[in-house]
C-alpha positions, 0 to 999 in steps of 0.5 A: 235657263232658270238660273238667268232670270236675273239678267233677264230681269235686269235686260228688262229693267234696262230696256223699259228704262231706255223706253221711258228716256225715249218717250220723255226726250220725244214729248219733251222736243214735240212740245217745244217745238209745237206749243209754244208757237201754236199756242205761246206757250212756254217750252218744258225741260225734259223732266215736265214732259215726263210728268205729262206722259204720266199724267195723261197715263193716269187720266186716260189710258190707266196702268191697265196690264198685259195684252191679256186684259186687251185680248179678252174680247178674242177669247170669248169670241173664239169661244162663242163661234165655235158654238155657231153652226156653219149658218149661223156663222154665215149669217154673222159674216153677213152681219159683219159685211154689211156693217163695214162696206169697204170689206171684200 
């Protein structure tokens, strides 16, 4: 198994490559269809749009890593209820209950 880390690389490489052709054609259709008869904007060519998925990368969602960066909220609270006691664990659900009314 270790000697196909290469390829497997490779696949990777190949399949983000596929994902970034994808969200570029995609953005770069939306907003030539949407924006220039909403707004009277101007269409773009396909390298535009990809720089405006960069560019709001950058302003908004940031080149943060993995799921684990996401999942640390998980974690901790994993961790804090395994030191509740069955009613504080019930006090919490309760808590839990009466903040979002459409849950059962």
């Amino acid at each position: 198994m270790k000697r196909h880390w290469g390829l497997r690389v490779l696949k990777i490489l190949a399949i983000a490559l596929v994902a970034l052709l994808v969200a570029g054609a995609v953005s770069s259709a939306l907003w030539n269809a949407l924006m220039p008869s909403i707004f009277g904007l101007r269409t773009i060519p396909f390298w535009q749009a990809l720089g405006l998925l960069l560019l709001g990368r950058l302003f908004f969602g940031g080149f943060r890593g993995g799921p684990g960066r996401r999942m640390h909220w998980r974690r901790r609270m994993q961790e804090r209820w395994a030191q509740m006691s069955p009613e504080e664990r019930e006090k919490f659900m309760q808590g839990m209950k009466a903040c979002n009314p459409h849950q059962a």
